[in-house]
C-alpha positions, -999 to +999 in steps of 0.1 A: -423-525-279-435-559-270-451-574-242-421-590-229-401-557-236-424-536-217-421-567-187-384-561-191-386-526-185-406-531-153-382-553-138-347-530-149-370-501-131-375-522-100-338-528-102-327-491-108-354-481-078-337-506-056-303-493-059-293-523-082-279-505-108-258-533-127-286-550-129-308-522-145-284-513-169-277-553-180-317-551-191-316-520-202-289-527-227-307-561-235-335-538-248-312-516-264-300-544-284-337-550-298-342-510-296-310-495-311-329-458-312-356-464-279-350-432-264-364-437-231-339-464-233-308-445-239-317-419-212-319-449-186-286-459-201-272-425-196-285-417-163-272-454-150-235-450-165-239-412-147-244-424-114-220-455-116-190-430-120-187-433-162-193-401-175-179-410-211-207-434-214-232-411-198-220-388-227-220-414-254-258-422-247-269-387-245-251-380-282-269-403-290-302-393-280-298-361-296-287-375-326-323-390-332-342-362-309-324-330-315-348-306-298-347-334-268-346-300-241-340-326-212-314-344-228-292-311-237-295-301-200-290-338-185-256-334-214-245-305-204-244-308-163-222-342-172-197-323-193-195-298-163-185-327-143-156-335-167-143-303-174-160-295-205-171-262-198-176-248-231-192-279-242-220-278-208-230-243-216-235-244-252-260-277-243-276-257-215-282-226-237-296-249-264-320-263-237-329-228-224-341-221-258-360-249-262-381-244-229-375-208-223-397-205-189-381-235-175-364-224-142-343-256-140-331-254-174-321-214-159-303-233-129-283-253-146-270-230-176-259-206-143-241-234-126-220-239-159-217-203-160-211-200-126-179-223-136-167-209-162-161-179-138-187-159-160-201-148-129-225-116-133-244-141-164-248-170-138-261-143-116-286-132-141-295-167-143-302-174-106-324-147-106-347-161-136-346-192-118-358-180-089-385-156-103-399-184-124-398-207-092-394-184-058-393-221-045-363-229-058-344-231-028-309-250-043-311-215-067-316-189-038-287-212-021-264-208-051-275-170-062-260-165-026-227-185-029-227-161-065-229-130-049-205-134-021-178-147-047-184-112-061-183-097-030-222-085-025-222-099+010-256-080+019-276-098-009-257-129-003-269-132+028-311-124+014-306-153-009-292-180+018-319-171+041-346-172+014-333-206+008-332-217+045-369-205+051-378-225+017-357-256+030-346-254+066-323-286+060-306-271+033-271-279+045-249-259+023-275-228+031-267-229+063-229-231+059-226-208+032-244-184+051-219-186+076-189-184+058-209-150+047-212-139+077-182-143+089-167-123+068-196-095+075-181-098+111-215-111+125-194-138+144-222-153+172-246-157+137-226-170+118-215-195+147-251-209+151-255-218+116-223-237+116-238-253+146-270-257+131-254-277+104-237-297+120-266-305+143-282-319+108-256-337+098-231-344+124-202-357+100-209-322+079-169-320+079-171-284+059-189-270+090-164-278+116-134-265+094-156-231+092-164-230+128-131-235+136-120-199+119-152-183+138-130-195+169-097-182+158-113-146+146-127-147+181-089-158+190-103-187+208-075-207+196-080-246+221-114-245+206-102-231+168-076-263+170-106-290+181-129-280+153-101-286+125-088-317+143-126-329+139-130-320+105-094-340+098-110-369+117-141-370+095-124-363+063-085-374+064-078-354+032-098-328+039-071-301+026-083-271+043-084-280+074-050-287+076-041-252+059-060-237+085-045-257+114-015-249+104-024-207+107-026-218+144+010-231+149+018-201+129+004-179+153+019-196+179+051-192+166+054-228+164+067-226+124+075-261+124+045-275+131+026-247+109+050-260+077+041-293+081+000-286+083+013-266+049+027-291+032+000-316+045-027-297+029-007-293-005-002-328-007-039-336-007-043-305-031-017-298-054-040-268-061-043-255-033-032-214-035-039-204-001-017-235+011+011-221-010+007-185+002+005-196+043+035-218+032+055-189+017+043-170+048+061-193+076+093-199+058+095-159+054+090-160+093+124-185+094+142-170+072+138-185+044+133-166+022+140-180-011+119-208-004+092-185+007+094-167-030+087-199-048+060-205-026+040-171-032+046-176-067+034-210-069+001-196-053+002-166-079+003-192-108-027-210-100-046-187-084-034-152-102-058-128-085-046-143-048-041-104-030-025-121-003+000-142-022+007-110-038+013-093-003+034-117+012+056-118-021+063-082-021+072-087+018+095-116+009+111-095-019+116-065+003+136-088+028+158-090-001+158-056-011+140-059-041+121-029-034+108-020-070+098-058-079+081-057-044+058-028-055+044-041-080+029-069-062+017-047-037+005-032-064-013-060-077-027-074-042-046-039-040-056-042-076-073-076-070-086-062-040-087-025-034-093-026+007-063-047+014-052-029+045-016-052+046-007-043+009-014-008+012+004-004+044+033-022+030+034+000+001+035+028+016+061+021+038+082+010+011+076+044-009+086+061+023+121+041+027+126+050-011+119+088-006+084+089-021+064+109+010+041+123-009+024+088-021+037+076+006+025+088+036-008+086+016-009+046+016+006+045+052-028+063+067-038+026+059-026+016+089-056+029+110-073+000+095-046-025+103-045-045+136-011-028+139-033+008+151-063+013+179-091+028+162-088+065+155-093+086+187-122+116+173-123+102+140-145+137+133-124+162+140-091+152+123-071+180+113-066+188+076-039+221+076-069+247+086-062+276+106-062+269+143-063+300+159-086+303+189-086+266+185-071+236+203-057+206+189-049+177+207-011+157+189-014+120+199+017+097+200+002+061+185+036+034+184+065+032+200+087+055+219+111+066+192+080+077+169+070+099+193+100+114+197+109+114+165+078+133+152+074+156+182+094+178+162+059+193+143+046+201+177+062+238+177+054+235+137+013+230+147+019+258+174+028+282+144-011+278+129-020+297+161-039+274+183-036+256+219-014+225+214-017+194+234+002+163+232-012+125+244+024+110+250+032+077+262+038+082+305+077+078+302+080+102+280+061+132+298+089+152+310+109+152+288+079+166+261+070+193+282+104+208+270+095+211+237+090+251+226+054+259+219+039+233+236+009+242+261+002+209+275+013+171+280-011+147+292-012+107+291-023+093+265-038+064+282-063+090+303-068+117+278-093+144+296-089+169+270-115+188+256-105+196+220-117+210+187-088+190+167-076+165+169-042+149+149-019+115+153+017+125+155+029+105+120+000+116+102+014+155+104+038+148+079+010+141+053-009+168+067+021+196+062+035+180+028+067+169+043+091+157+015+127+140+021+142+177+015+117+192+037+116+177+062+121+200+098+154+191+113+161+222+134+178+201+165+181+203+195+143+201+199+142+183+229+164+192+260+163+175+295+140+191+322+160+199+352+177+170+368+201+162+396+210+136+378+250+127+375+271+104+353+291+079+371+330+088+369+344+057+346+362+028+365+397+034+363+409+009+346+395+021+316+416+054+315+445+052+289+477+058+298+494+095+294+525+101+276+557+092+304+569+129+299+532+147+307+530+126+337+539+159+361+513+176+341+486+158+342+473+173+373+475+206+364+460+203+333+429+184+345+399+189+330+415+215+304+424+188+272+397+183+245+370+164+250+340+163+224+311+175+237+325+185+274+316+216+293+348+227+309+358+259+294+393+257+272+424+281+287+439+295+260+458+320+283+473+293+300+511+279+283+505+237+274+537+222+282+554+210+250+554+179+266+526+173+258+522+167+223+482+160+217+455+169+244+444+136+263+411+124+252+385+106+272+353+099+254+321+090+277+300+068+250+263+057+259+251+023+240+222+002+231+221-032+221+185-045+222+149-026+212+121-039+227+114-079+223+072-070+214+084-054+186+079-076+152+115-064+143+129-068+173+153-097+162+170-079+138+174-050+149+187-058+184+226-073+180+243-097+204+260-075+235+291-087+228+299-065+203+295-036+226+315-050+254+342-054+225+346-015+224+360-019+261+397-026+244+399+010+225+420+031+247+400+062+263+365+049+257+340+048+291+306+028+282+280+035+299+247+009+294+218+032+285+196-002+276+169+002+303+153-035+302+182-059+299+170-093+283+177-118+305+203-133+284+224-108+287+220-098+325+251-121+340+273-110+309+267-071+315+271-076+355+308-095+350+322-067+326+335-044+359+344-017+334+312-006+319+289+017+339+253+001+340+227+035+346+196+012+351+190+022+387+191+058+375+168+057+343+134+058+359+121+078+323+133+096+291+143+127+309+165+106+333+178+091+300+182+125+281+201+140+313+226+110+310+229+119+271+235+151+276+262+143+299+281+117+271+301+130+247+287+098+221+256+078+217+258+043+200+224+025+194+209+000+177+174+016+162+157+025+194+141+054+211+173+064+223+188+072+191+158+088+184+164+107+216+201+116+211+195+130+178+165+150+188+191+166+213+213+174+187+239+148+202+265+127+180+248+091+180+258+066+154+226+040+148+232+007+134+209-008+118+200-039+100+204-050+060+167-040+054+159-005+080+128+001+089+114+031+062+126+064+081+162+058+074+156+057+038+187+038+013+220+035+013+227+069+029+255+075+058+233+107+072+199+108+078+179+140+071+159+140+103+192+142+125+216+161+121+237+152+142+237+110+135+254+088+118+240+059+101+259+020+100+242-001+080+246-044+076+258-052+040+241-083+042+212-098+064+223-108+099+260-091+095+268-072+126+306-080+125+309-057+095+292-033+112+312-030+144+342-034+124+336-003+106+325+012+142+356+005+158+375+019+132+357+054+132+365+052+173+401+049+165+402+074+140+383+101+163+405+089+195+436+096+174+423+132+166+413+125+128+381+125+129+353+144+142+318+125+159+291+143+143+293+133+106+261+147+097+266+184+095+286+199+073+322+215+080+325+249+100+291+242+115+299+219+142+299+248+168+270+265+153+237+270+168+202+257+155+189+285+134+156+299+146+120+291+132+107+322+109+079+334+129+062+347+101+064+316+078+045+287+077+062+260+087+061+240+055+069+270+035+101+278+054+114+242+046+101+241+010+122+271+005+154+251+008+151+229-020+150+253-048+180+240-064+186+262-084+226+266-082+224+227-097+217+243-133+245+264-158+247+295-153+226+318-177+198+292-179+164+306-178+148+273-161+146+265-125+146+233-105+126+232-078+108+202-051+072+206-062+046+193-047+043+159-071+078+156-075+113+177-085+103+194-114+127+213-140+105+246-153+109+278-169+094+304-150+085+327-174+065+300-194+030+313-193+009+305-159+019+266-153+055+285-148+042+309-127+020+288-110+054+264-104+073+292-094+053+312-067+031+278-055+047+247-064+018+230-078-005+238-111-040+236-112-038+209-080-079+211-079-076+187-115-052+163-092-080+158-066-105+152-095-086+125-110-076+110-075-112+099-078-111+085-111-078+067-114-072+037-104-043+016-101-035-006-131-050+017-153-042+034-184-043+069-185-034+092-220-029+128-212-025+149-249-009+182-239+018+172-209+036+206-215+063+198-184+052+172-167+031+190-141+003+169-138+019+137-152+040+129-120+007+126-100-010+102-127+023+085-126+019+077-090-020+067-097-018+041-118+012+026-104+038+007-119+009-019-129-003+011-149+010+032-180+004+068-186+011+080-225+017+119-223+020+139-257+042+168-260+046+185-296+063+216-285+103+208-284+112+224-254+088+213-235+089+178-245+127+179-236+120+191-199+089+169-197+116+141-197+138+151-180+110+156-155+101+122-158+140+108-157+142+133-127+116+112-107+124+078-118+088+077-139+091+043-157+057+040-162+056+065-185+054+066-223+065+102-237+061+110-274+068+143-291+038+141-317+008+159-326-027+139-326-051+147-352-068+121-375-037+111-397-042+070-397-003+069-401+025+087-390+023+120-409+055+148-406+045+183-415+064+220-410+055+246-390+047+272-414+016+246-427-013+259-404+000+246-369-013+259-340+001+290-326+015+276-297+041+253-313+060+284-333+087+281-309+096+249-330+116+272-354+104+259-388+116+226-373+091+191-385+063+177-364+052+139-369+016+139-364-003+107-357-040+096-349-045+087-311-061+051-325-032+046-340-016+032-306-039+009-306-046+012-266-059-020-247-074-004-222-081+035-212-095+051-183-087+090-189-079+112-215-068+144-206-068+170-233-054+203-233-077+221-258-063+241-286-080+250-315-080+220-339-088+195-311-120+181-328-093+167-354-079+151-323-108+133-314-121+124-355-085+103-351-092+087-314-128+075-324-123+039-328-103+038-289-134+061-270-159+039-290-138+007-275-123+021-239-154+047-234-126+067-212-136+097-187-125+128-209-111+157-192-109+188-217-084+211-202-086+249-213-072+284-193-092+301-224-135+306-228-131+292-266-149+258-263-153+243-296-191+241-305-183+214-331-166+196-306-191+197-280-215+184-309-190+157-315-189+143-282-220+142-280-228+122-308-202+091-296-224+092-265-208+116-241-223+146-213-203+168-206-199+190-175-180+220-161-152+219-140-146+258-130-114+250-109-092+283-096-058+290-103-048+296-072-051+273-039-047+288-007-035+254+008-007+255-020+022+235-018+044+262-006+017+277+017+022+313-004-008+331+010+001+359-022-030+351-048-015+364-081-045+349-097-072+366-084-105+351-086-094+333-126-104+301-133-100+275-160-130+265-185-125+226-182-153+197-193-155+170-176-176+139-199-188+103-191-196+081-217-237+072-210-231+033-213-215+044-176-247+050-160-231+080-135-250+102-121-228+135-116-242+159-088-227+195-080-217+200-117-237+223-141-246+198-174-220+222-205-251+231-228-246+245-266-256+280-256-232+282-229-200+275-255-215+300-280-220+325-251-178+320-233-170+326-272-180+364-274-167+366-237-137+381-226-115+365-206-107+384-170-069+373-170-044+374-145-012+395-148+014+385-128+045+406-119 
């Protein structure tokens, strides 16, 4: 280069150093004129067009470069962090990979291939990366700062919040440190820390508009919600399309209630970011809130689109859909929020509660223990000495009521169940309802919950007792009355006379005579049946005292659909015979001056001081109606006729589309055919009040006939509670006659068996459950979304449960050769709604194609019941499996052929193996096998029998038998088994020449 080059290049640096960057890059293209391949040149070139905001140039120059200089290290990095910029992902981290190679100890050239990585979502790599950076430069504080932002994207808050601080102490300024390391700590909980470092970076750079927005959701956690609102107003102020900030404003007039305001911030924030998923979800979230709920759908699955692992868009979906009664679609997005994230306390809640309305208690009630880690729950009171089913003799167990008043009452009714285990019962009951729970049989004490002073060895919450004693829909205990009013002095109004009908003209002379004597439901007076009825008198005079409800209690979420508008009530006034008498104890204020004008119903506020006040006035009606509130809850428990209304979508306990309810006997169920629809309802009420005033009709529609009169049949002393109940839904009068099987509620579902088939049949028969010790084993290995094979399914046994495991996100491929088997295997699965299930009736040995041979050609013993028929046997890699987590094998003697044909899958999915055998004859080939694709192997010695068995049969007709299962993790897994003995060679060739102590049972 020439003297007046090299003066040319002095004066374009000068420029560039200045900040005059058009005039640099006019000189330095003059010299690239002279110079077409100067590369010093070219990278001024492409650092200039860089920073003037043209990238394409910036890339040209740099193409260029490396063009003449391909092992130019700086230029491949310098090319690759543009491309980032533009979206050219791919592109970036192929350039930074070929610069890493080029200066392999560089720590920059680590930094920057694990930003691109760190885009590209490739996140454990860009980890990896970090971490190189740092150890070749521990001062590297931008790499400590982004290591940290890494690892709390993957949720490894702890060593998140090591790296931001090892980047603060190597750069105290460091502004994104400082609020990263807030927004980690935030979601640690460590509130007041996290708060200073949004204040600290704000205090170095006061127009830091990132900061405010997260100081302003440390305010709302705290629910400091003035000073929440001033932070995201200041962060609007500094940055006017500063999305977030409006999303999160918005969250405020959301939980104000102020859902017009909150849409608005919503839509705001979606207009300045189109992309913006959690905008969408909050969106979806308020226009559920009004109502509208189609709206609200599109919203949630606008968020789902762009942001497909978004738990909480998921979430609110499935709540959306369930307003709709979509119940099976809303599942499966609960399903998927918990996937993406496992802890979400909302989506498991919700699932469960949605399993419960459909009938499913056993999952169930499982999911709804989440709700001790909702906001919905106080913490647990003794979190240590929860009750699990043990004996409790000698013991005493404190019962807690934790919601409203109707769950209390409702699941009072396993008080005397608890009492049965032998111990000291206790309940902690809301203070209105004391009296009238100290008549529950069995009970020994009732104290208030709210100053508990009970020292107790157990301790359970009323709704989790249902998990606890395996209540299913058709065991549920629904012996009523179970509550009774204490002793009261209490007296129902007489009704105002101007709501007595008018007797027949010709039983006028009568009437006094015959006082008292007619039919009335539910009234005491004794009947005269040696006393003549004038035939004047052609049908007894009715008069039908009726108790009603309109409202449930306004700080109740549900509150506004549940509670219907009191006019409907007062409408029952023009049904001749029919005294109403107001049971709502707090009147909303609405409805005060409409309730005080209507002279002709009897308002017993001034007489209902608690629940026994309100149970003696039940028991005086002859007929409760309610909206769903404690005092259904009440009148059922008291085996009194109620009728409950209830809204399109009820909450869980009143299950679908039935009439009856199997927790009261004694009610009767309306329900809204669509959302909001009460004059259907009362239509259909009004017509059941003619029918019964006209005689056709009887109030309690719930039991069947010829048991109206009959009393409550007693509790089996000397059965468990659970058992007792259990008993009842052996179905067996639901199959022909002469067929060997039996149908019977199991303990993972209704399950069709025959008895006689071997020890699962047995098992089924006497327990309700098979080998439930493998069920707890998989319950910590299944996950949902996963895919689970299980070779061997017989009847279904254990396929229900893995059913229920993987969810309906999930698939479970069961194998069944034997005929018979296969065929109640599913109808087991048809039984139990199982669509998640793939069923085939093969054999799986190492045929690559579908292969059909005949019995008599060397199958195992167990499939001559086929009668000569013809088996298609397959290879297991021959499904060609995406994914799989388990594969459950119930050995037989050819099952290394099974595994020669399912190679290529365990090689691929490297699935938990679960070798199932009732028999000591473990394969030594096998074990061999296994080893060799990688695999250790352990034993799993379950028993046969389970003394906490489903139907609580304390008869062990196993003895002390137990099964010879493996239980094998691939070694690429890295898990470290404790409390299982390591299956050795020797110990296969020793259970060989053993013989097996079996079980006979009679």
């Amino acid at each position: 280069m020439e003297q007046n080059d090299g003066d040319l290049m002095a004066v374009a640096h000068k420029y560039y150093q200045a900040g005059y960057l058009t005039q640099a890059e006019a000189l330095y293209q003059q010299l690239l004129e002279r110079h077409p391949h100067h590369l010093q040149v070219l990278s001024w070139l492409a650092l200039i067009s860089d920073q003037s905001g043209k990238p394409l140039d910036s890339i040209a120059y740099y193409e260029r470069i490396l063009a003449l200089k391909p092992e130019a290290a700086e230029a491949h990095s310098n090319l690759g962090s543009v491309l980032g910029r533009v979206g050219r992902i791919g592109d970036a981290i192929a350039h930074h990979r070929q610069a890493l190679s080029l200066l392999p100890r560089d720590a920059d050239a680590h930094y920057n291939l694990a930003v691109a990585l760190y885009q590209d979502q490739q996140m454990e790599e860009a980890i990896a990366h970090y971490r190189q950076a740092t150890e070749l430069n521990p001062n590297h504080a931008s790499a400590h700062a982004n290591l940290g932002l890494t690892l709390y994207r993957q949720g490894n808050l702890e060593e998140s919040v090591i790296s931001y601080q090892r980047a603060i102490a190597l750069k105290p300024d460091h502004l994104n440190a400082h609020n990263g390391l807030a927004v980690v700590l935030y979601h640690l909980g460590r509130l007041e820390e996290a708060m200073a470092h949004c204040q600290q970076a704000i205090a170095l750079e006061p127009k830091f508009f990132s900061a405010y927005n997260n100081l302003g959701t440390i305010f709302q956690k705290q629910g400091k919600l003035e000073q929440a609102m001033a932070q995201y107003q200041r962060a609007i102020e500094l940055n006017p399309n500063y999305a977030s900030a409006y999303d999160n404003l918005g969250t405020i007039y959301q939980e104000r209630k102020d859902l017009e305001q909150a849409i608005a911030h919503y839509q705001k924030a979606i207009a300045l970011d189109p992309h913006a998923a959690n905008a969408y979800n909050n969106l979806g979230s308020a226009l559920k809130d009004q109502g509208r709920l189609e709206e609200a759908i599109a919203c949630c699955q606008k968020a789902i689109q762009l942001q497909p692992s978004h738990a909480d868009a998921h979430n609110n979906l499935g709540s959306s859909l369930v307003e709709q009664g979509k119940f099976q679609a809303a599942i499966a997005h609960y399903e998927q929020a918990i996937y993406y994230k496992p802890d979400h306390v909302n989506a498991h809640l919700n699932l469960g509660i949605i399993l419960l309305m459909l009938g499913n208690f056993q999952r169930g009630f499982v999911e709804y223990h989440w709700r001790w880690r909702s906001k919905q729950c106080p913490p647990l009171r003794y979190p240590d000495a929860l009750w699990g089913g043990s004996d409790l003799t000698g013991k005493t167990i404190l019962l807690t009521a934790e919601q409203g008043f109707g769950d209390t009452i409702q699941f009072a009714r396993y008080a005397p169940l608890v009492a049965k285990w032998g111990g000291r019962v206790v309940i902690a009951c809301q203070r209105p309802l004391l009296r009238l729970l100290e008549t529950l049989p069995g009970i020994d004490q009732c104290v208030d919950r709210d100053r508990v002073n009970v020292e107790t060895h157990f301790h359970a919450p009323l709704l989790d007792l249902p998990l606890i004693l395996g209540t299913t829909v058709e065991t549920i205990p629904a012996n009523v009355p179970y509550l009774s009013p204490p002793t009261s002095k209490f007296q129902l109004p007489a009704p105002e006379a101007s709501t007595r009908p008018e007797p027949p003209q010709a039983a006028q002379k009568d009437i006094a005579r015959f006082q008292g004597v007619g039919y009335r439901e539910g009234a005491e007076h004794p009947t005269m049946p040696d006393t003549p009825v004038p035939e004047s008198i052609e049908k007894p005079y009715r008069e039908l005292k009726v108790g009603f409800v309109w409202a449930s209690n306004p700080d109740n979420a549900t509150s506004k659909k549940r509670s219907c508008p009191l006019a409907h009530f007062l409408s029952l006034t023009k049904i001749p015979g029919i005294s109403l008498y107001s049971l709502q104890k707090d009147v909303p204020e609405a409805d005060q001056q409409l309730l005080e004008a209507t002279s002709s119903v009897q308002d017993l506020r001034p007489q209902l001081q608690d629940f026994a006040d309100t149970a003696a006035a039940i028991a005086q009606l002859d007929l409760v109606i309610s909206v769903d509130t404690a005092v259904a809850h009440l009148a059922g428990a008291m085996g009194k006729s109620v009728w409950t209304l209830l809204p399109f979508v009820a909450d869980w306990r009143w299950l679908l589309h039935r009439e009856d309810t199997p927790w009261y006997p004694t009610m009767r169920l309306f329900r809204q055919p669509q959302e909001g629809d009460w004059e259907s309802v009362f239509r259909q009420v009004e017509k059941r009040l003619q029918t019964v005033m006209q005689g056709a009709a009887e109030l309690e529609a719930g039991r069947r006939s010829g048991e109206e009169n009959k009393e409550p049949e007693p509790i089996n002393q000397s059965v468990k509670p659970v058992a007792q109940s259990t008993m009842r839904s052996d179905w067996g009068n639901l199959l022909p006659s002469g067929c060997p099987h039996r149908l019977k509620q199991c303990r993972h579902g209704v399950l069709l068996y025959n008895p006689t088939d071997s020890l699962p049949g047995k098992s089924l028969e006497f327990y309700g459950e098979w080998l439930e010790a493998e069920t707890l084993l998989f319950q910590s290995l299944v996950r949902l979304g996963d895919t689970v094979v299980e070779v061997g399914a017989q009847v279904g046994t254990h396929t229900l449960f893995l059913s229920e495991a993987v969810g309906q996100s999930g698939r479970v491929l069961a194998t069944e050769p034997h005929r018979l088997r296969f065929q109640m295997l599913c109808a087991n699965l048809g039984l139990n709604y199982k669509t998640n299930v793939n069923a085939c009736q093969v054999l799986l040995r190492d045929f690559p194609r579908p292969h059909w041979i005949g019995s008599e050609t060397g199958l195992p013993e167990n499939l001559n019941p086929t009668m000569g028929e013809p088996i298609q046997i397959i290879s297991l890699d021959s499904f060609k499996l995406s994914q799989c987590r388990l594969l459950k094998v119930s050995l037989e003697p050819e099952t290394l052929r099974l595994f020669q044909g399912a190679t290529v899958t365990i090689q691929r999915c490297q699935p938990v193996l679960y070798l199932e055998s009732i028999q000591p004859e473990i394969s030594v080939p096998l074990i061999d096998y296994l080893n060799a694709l990688g695999y250790d192997l352990y034993w799993h010695r379950p028993a046969l029998y389970n003394p906490k068995n489903f139907l609580h049969n304390p008869e062990n007709l196993f003895g002390n038998a137990t099964a010879f299962n493996m239980l094998g993790f691939h070694r690429n897994q890295r898990i470290a088994v404790q409390g299982m003995e390591r299956v050795a060679i020797e110990d296969a060739k020793r259970l060989r020449h053993s013989s097996f102590q079996g079980c006979e049972v009679q």
